[in-house]
HTML snippet that shows the backbone in 3Dmol.js (N, CA, C, O; Angstrom):
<script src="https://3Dmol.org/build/3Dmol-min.js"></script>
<div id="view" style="width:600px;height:400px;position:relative"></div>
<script>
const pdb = `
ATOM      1  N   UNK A   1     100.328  82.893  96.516  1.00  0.00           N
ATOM      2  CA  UNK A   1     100.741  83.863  95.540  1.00  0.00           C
ATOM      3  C   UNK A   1     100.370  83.340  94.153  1.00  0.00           C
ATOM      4  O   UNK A   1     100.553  82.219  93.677  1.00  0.00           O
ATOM      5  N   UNK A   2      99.861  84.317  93.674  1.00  0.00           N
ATOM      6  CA  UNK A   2      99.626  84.046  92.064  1.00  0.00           C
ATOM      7  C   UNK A   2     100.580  84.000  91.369  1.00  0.00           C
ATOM      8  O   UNK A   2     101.467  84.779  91.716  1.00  0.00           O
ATOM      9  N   UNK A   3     100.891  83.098  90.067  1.00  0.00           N
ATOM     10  CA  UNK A   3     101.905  82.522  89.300  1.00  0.00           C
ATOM     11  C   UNK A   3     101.250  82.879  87.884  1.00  0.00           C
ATOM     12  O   UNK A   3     100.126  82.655  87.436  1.00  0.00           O
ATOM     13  N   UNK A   4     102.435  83.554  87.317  1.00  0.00           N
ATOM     14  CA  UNK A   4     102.225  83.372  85.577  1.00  0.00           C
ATOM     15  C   UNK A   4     103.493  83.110  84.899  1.00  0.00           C
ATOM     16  O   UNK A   4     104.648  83.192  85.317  1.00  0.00           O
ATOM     17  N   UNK A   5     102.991  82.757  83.689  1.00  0.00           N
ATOM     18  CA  UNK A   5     104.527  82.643  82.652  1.00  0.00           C
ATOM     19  C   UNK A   5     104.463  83.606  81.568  1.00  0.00           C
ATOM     20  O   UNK A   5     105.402  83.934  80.843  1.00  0.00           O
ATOM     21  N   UNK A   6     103.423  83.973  81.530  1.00  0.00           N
ATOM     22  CA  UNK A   6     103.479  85.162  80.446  1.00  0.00           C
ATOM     23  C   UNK A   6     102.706  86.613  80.333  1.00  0.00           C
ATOM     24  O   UNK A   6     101.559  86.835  79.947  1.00  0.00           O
ATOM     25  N   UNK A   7     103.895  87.687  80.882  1.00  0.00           N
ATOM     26  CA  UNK A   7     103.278  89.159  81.210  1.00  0.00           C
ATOM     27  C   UNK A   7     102.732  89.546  80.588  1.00  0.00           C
ATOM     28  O   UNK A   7     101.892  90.363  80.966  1.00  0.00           O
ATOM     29  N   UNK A   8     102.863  89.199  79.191  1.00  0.00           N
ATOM     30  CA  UNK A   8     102.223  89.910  77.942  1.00  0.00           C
ATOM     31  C   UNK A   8     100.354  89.840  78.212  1.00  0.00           C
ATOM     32  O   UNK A   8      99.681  90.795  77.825  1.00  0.00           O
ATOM     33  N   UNK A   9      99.741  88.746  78.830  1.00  0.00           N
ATOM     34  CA  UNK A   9      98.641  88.469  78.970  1.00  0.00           C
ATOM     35  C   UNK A   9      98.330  89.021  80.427  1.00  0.00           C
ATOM     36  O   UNK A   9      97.261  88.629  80.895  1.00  0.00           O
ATOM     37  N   UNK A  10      99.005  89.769  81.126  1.00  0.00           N
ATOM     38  CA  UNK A  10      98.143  90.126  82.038  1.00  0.00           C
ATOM     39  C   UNK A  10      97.892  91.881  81.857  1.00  0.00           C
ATOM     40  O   UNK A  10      98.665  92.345  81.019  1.00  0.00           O
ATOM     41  N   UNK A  11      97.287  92.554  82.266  1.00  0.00           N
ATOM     42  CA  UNK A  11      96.494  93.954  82.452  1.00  0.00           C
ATOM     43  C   UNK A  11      97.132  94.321  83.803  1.00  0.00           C
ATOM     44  O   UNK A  11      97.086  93.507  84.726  1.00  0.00           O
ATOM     45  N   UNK A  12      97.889  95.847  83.993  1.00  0.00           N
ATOM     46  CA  UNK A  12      98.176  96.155  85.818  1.00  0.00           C
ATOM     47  C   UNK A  12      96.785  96.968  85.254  1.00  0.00           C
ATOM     48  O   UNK A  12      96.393  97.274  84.128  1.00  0.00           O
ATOM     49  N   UNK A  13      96.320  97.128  86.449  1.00  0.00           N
ATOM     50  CA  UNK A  13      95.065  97.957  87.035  1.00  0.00           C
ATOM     51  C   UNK A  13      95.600  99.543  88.191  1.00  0.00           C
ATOM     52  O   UNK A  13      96.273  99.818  89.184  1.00  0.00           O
ATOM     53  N   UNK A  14      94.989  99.972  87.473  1.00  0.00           N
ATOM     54  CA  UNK A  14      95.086 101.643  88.370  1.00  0.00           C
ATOM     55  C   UNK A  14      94.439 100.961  90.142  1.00  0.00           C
ATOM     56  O   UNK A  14      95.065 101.468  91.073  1.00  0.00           O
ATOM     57  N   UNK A  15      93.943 100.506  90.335  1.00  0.00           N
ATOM     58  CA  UNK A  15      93.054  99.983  91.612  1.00  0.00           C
ATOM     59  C   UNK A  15      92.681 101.351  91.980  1.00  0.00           C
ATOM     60  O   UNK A  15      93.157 102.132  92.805  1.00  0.00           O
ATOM     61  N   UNK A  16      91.805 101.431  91.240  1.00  0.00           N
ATOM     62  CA  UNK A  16      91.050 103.028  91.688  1.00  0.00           C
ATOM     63  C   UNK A  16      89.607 102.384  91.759  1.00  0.00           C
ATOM     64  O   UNK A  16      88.722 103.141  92.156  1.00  0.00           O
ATOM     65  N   UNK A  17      89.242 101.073  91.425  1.00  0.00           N
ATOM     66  CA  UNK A  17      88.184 100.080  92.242  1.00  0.00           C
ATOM     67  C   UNK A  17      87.831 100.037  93.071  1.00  0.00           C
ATOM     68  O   UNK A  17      88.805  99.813  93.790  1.00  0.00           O
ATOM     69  N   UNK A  18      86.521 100.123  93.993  1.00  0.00           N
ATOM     70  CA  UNK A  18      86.354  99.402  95.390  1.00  0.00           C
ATOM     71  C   UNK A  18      86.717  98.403  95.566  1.00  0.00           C
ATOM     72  O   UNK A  18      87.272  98.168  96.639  1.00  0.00           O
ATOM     73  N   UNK A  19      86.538  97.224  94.439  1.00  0.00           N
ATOM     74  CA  UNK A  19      86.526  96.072  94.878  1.00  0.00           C
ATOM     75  C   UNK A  19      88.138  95.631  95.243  1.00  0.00           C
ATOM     76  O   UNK A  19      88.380  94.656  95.954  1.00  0.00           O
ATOM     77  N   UNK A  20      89.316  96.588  94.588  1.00  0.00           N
ATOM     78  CA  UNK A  20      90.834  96.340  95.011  1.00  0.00           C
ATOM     79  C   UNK A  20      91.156  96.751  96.264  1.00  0.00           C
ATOM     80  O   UNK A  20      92.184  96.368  96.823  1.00  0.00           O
ATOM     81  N   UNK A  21      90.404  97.468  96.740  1.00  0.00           N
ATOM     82  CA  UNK A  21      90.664  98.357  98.204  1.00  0.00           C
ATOM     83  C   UNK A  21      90.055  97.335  99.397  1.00  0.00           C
ATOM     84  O   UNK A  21      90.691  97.099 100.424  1.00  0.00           O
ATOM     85  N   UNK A  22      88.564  96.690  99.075  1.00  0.00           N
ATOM     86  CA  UNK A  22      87.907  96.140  99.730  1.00  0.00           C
ATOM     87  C   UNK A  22      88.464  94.367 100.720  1.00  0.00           C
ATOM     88  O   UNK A  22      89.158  93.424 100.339  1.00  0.00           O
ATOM     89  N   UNK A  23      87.882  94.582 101.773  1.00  0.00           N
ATOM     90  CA  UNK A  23      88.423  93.027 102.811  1.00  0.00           C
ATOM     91  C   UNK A  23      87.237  92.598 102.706  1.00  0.00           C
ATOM     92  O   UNK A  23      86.318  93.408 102.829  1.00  0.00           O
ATOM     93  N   UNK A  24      86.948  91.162 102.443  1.00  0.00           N
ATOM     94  CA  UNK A  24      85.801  90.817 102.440  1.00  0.00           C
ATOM     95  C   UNK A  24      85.831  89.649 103.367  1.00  0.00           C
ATOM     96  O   UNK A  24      86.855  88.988 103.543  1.00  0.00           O
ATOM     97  N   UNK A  25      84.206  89.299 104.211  1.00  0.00           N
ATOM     98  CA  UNK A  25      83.809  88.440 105.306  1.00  0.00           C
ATOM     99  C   UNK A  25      83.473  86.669 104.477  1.00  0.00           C
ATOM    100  O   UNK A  25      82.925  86.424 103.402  1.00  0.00           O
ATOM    101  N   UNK A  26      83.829  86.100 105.098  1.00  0.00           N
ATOM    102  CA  UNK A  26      82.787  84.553 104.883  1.00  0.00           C
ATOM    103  C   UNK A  26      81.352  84.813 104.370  1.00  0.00           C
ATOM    104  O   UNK A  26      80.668  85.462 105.161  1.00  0.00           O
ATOM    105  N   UNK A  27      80.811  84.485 103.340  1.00  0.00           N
ATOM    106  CA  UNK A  27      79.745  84.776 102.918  1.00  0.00           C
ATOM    107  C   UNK A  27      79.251  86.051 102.083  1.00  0.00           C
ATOM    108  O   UNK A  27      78.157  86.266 101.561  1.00  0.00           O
ATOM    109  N   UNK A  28      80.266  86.727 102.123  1.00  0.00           N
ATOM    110  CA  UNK A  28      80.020  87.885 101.244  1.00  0.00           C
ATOM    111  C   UNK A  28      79.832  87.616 100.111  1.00  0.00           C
ATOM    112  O   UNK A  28      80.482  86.662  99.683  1.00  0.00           O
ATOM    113  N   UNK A  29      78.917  88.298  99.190  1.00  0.00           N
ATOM    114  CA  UNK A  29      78.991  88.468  97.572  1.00  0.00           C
ATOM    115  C   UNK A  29      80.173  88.491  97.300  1.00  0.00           C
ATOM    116  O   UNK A  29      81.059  88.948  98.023  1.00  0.00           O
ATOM    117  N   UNK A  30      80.329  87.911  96.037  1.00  0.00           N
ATOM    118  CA  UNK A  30      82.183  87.921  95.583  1.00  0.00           C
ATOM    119  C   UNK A  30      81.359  89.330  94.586  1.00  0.00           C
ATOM    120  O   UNK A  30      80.175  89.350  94.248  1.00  0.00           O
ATOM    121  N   UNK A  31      82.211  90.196  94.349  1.00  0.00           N
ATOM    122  CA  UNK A  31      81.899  91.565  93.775  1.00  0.00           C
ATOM    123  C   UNK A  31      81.943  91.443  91.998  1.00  0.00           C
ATOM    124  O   UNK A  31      81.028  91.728  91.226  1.00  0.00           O
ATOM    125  N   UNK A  32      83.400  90.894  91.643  1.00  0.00           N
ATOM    126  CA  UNK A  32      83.976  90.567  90.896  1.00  0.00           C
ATOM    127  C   UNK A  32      84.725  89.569  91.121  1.00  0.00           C
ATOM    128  O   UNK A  32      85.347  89.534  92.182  1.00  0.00           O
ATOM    129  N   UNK A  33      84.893  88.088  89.786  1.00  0.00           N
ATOM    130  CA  UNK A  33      85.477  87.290  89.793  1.00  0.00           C
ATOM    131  C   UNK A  33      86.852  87.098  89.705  1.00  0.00           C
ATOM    132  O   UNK A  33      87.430  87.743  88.831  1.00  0.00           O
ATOM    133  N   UNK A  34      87.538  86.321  90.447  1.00  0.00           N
ATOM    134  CA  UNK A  34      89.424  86.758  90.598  1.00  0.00           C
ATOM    135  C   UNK A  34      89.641  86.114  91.485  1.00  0.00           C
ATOM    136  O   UNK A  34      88.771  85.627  92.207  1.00  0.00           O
ATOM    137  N   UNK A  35      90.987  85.958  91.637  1.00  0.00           N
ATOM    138  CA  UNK A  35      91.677  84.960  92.742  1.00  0.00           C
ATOM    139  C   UNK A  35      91.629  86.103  94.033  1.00  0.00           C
ATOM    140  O   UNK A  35      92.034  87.266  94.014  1.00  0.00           O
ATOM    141  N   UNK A  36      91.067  85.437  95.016  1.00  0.00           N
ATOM    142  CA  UNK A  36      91.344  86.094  96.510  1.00  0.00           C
ATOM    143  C   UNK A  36      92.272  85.621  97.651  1.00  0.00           C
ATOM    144  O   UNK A  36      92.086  84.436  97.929  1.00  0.00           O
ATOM    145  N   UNK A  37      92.888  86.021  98.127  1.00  0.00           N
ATOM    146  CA  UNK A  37      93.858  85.777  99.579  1.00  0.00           C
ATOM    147  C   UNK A  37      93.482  85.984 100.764  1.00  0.00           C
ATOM    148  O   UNK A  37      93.262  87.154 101.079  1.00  0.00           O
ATOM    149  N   UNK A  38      93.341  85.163 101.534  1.00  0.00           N
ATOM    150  CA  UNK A  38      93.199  85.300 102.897  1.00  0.00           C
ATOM    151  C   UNK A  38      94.183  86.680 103.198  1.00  0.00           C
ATOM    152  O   UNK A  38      95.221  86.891 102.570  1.00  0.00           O
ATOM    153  N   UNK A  39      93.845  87.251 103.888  1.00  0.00           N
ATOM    154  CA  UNK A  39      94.604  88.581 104.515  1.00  0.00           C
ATOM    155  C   UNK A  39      95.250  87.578 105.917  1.00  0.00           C
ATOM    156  O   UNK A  39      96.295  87.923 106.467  1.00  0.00           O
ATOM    157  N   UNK A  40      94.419  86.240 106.406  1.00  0.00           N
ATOM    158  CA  UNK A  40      95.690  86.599 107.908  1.00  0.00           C
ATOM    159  C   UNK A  40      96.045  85.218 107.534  1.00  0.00           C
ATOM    160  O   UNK A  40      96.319  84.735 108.632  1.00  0.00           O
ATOM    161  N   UNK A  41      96.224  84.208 106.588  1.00  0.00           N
ATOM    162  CA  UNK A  41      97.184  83.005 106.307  1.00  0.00           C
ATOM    163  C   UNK A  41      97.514  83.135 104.917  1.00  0.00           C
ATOM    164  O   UNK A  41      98.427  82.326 104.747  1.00  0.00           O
ATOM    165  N   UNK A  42      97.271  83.708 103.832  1.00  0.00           N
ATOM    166  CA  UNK A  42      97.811  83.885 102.366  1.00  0.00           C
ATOM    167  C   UNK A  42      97.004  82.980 101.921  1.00  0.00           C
ATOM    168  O   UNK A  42      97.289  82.916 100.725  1.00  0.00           O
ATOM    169  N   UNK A  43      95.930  82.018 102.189  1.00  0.00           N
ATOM    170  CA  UNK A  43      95.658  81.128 101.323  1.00  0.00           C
ATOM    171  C   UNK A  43      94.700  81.752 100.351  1.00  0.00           C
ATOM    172  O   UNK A  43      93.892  82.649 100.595  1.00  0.00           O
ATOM    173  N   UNK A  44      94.966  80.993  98.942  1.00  0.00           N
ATOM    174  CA  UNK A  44      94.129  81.418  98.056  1.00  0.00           C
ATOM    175  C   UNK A  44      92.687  81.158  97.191  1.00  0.00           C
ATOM    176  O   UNK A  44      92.634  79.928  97.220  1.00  0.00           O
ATOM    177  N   UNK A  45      91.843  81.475  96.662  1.00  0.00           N
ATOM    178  CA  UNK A  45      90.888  80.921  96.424  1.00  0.00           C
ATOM    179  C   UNK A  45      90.687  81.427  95.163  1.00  0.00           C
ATOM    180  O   UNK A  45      91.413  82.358  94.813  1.00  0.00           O
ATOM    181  N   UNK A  46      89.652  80.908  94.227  1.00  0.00           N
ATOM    182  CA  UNK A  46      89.337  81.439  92.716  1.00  0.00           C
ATOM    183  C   UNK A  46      87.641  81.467  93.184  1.00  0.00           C
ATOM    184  O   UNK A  46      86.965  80.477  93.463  1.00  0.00           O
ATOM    185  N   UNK A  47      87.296  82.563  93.177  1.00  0.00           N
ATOM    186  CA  UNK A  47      85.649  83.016  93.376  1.00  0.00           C
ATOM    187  C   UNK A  47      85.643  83.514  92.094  1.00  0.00           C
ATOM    188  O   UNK A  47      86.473  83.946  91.295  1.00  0.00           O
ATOM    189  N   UNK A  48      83.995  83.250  92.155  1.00  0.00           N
ATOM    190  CA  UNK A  48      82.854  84.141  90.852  1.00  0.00           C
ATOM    191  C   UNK A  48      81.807  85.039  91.422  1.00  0.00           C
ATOM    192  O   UNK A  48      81.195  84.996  92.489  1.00  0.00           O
ATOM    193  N   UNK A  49      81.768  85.975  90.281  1.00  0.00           N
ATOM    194  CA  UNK A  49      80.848  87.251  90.821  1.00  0.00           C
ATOM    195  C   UNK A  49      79.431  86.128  89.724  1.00  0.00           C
ATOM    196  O   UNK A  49      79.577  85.600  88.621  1.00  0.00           O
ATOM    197  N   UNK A  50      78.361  86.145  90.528  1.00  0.00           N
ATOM    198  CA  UNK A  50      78.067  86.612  91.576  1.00  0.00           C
ATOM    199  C   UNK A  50      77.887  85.370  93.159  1.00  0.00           C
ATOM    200  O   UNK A  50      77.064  85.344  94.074  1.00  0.00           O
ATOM    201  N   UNK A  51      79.059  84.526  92.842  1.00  0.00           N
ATOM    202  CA  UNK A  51      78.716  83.796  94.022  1.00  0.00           C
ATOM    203  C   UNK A  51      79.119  84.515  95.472  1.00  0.00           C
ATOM    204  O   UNK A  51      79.442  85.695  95.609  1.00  0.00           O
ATOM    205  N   UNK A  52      79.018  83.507  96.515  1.00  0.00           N
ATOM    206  CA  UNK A  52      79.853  83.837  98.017  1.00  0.00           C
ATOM    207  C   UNK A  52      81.142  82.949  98.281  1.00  0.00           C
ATOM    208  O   UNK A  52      81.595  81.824  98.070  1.00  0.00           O
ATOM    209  N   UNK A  53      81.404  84.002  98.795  1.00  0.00           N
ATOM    210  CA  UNK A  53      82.761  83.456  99.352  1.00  0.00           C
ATOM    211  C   UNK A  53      82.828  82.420 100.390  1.00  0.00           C
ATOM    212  O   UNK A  53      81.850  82.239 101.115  1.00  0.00           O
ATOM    213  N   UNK A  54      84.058  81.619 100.544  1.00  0.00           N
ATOM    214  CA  UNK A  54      83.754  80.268 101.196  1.00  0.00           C
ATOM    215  C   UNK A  54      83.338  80.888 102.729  1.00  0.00           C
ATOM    216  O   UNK A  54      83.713  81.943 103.241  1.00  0.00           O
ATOM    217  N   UNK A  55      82.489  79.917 103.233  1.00  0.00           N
ATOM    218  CA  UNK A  55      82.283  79.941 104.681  1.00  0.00           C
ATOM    219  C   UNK A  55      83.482  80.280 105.666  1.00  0.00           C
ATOM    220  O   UNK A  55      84.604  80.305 105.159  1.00  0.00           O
ATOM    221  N   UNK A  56      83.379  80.500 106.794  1.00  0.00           N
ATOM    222  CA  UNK A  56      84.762  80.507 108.162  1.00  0.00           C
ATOM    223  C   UNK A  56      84.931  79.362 107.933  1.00  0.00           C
ATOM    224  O   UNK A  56      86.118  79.292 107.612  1.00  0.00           O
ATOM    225  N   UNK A  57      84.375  78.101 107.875  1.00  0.00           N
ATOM    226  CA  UNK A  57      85.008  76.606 107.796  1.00  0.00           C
ATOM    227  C   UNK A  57      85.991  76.151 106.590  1.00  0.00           C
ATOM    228  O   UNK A  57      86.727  75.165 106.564  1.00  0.00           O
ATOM    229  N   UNK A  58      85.838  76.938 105.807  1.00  0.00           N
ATOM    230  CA  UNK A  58      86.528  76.402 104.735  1.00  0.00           C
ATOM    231  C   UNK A  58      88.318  75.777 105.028  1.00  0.00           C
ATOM    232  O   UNK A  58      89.135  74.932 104.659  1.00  0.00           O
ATOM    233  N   UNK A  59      88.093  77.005 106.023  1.00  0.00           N
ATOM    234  CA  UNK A  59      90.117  76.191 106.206  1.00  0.00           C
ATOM    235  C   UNK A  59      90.122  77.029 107.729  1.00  0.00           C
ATOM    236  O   UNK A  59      89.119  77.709 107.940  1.00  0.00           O
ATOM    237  N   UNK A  60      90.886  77.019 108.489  1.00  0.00           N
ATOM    238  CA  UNK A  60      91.137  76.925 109.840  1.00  0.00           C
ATOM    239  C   UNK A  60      92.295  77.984 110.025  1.00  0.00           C
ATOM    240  O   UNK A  60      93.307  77.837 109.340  1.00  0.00           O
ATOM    241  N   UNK A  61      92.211  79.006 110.881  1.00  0.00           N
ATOM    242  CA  UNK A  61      93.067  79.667 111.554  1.00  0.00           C
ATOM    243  C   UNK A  61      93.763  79.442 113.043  1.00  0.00           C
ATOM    244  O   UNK A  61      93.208  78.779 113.918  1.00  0.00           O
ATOM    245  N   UNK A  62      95.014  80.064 113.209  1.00  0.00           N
ATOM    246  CA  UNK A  62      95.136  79.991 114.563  1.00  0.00           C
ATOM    247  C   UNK A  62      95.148  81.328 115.254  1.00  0.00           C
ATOM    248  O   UNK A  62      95.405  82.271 114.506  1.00  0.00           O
ATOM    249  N   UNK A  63      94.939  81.601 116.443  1.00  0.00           N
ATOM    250  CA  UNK A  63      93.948  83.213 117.037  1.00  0.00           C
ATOM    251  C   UNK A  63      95.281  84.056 116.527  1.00  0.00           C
ATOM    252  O   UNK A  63      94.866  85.212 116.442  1.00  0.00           O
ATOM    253  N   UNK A  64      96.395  84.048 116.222  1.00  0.00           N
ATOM    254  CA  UNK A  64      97.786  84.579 115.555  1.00  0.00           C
ATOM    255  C   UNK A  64      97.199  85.322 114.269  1.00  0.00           C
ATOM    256  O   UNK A  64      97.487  86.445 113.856  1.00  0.00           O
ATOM    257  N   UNK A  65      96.322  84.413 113.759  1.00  0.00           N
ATOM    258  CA  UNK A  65      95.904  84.943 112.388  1.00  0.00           C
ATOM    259  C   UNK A  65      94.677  85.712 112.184  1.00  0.00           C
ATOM    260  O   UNK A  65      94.489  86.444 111.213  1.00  0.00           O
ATOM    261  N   UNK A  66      93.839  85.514 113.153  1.00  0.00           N
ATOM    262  CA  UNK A  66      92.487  86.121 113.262  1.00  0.00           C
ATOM    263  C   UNK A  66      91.521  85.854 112.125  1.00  0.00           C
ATOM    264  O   UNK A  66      91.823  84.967 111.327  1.00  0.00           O
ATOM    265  N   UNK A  67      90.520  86.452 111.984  1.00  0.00           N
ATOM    266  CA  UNK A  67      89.417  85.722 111.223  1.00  0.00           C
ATOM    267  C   UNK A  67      89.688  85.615 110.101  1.00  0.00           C
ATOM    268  O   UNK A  67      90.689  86.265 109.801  1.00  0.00           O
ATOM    269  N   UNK A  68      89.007  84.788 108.890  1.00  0.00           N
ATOM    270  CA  UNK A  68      89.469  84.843 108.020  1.00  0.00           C
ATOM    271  C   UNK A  68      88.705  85.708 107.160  1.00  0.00           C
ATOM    272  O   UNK A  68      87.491  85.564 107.016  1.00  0.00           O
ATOM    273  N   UNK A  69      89.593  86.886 106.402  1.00  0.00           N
ATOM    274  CA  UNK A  69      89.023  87.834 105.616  1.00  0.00           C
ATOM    275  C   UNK A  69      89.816  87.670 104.042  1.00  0.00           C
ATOM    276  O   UNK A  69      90.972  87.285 103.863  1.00  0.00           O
ATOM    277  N   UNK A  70      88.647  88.157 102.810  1.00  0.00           N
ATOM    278  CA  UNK A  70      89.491  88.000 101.606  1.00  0.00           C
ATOM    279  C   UNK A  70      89.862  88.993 101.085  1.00  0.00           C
ATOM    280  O   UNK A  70      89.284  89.971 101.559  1.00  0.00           O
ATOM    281  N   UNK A  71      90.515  89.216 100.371  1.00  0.00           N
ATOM    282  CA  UNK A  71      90.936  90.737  99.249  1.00  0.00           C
ATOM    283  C   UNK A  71      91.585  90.230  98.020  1.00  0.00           C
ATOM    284  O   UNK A  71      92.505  89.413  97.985  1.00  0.00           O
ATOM    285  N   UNK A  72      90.921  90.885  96.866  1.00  0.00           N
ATOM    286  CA  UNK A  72      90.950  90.450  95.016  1.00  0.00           C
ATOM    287  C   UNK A  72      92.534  90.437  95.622  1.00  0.00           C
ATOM    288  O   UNK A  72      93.075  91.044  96.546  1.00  0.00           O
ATOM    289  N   UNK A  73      92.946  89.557  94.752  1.00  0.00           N
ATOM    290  CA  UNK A  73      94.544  89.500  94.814  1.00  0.00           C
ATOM    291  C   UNK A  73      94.654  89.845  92.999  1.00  0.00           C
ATOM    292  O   UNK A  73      95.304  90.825  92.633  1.00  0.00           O
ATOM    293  N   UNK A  74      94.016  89.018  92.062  1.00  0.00           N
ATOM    294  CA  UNK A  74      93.934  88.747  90.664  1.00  0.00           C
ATOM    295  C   UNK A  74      92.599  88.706  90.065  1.00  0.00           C
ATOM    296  O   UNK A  74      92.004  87.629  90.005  1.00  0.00           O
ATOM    297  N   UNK A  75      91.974  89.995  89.527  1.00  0.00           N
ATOM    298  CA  UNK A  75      91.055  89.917  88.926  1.00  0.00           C
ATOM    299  C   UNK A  75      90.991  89.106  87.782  1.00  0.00           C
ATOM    300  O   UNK A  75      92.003  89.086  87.081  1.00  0.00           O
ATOM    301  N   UNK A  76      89.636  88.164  87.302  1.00  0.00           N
ATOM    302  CA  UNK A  76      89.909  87.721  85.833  1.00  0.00           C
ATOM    303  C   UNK A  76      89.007  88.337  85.262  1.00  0.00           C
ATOM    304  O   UNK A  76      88.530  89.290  85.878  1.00  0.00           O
ATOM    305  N   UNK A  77      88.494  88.029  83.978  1.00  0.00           N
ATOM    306  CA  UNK A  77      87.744  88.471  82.831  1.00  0.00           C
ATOM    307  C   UNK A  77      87.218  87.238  82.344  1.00  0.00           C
ATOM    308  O   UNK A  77      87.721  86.323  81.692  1.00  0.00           O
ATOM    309  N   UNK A  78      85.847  87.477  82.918  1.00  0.00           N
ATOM    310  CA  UNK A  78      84.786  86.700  82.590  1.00  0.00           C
ATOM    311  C   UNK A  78      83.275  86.739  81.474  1.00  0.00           C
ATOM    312  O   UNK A  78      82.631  85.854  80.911  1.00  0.00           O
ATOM    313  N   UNK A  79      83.172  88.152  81.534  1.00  0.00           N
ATOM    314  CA  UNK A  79      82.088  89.459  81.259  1.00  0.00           C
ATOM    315  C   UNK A  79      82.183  89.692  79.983  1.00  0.00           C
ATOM    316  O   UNK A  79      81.213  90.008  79.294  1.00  0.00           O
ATOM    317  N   UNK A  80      83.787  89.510  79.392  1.00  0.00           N
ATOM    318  CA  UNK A  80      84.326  90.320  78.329  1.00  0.00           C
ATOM    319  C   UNK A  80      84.508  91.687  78.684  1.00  0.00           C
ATOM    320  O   UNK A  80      84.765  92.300  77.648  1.00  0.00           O
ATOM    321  N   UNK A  81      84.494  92.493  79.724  1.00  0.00           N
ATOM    322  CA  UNK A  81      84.915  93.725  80.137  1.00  0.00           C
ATOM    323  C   UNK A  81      86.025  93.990  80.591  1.00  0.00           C
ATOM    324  O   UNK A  81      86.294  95.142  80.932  1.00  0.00           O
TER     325      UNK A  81
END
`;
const viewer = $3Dmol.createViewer("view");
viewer.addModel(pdb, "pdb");
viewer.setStyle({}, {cartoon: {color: "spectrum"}});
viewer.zoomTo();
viewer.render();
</script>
């Protein structure tokens, strides 16, 4: 889970985005840069657009959790946009 101390600095988003709706695979284009969450263990990661997302190896599931997929949890602002 993402942590802040001060609301004043963050933006809520309409998520009328693809990229807020979207699950993404091991290796995918990161779309936009932002903290992502595993969908089946919570773990988190800080990706950049335009890198990829970590490999299946990066961290380990058990078949309970199924593959590991990401979704923007926290967009940042990198672009100035």
């Amino acid at each position: 889970m993402a942590w802040y101390i001060d609301s004043s600095k963050l933006t809520k988003s309409d998520g009328n985005k693809d990229w807020w709706k979207t699950t993404y695979k091991p290796g995918d284009e990161v779309p936009v840069s932002g903290i992502y969450r595993c969908l089946g263990c919570g773990k988190e990661v800080t990706c950049n657009d335009p890198d990829r997302f970590p490999p299946q190896n990066h961290h380990q599931h058990t078949v309970a959790q199924g593959t590991v997929r990401w979704k923007l949890n926290v967009r940042t602002n990198t672009k100035g946009d």
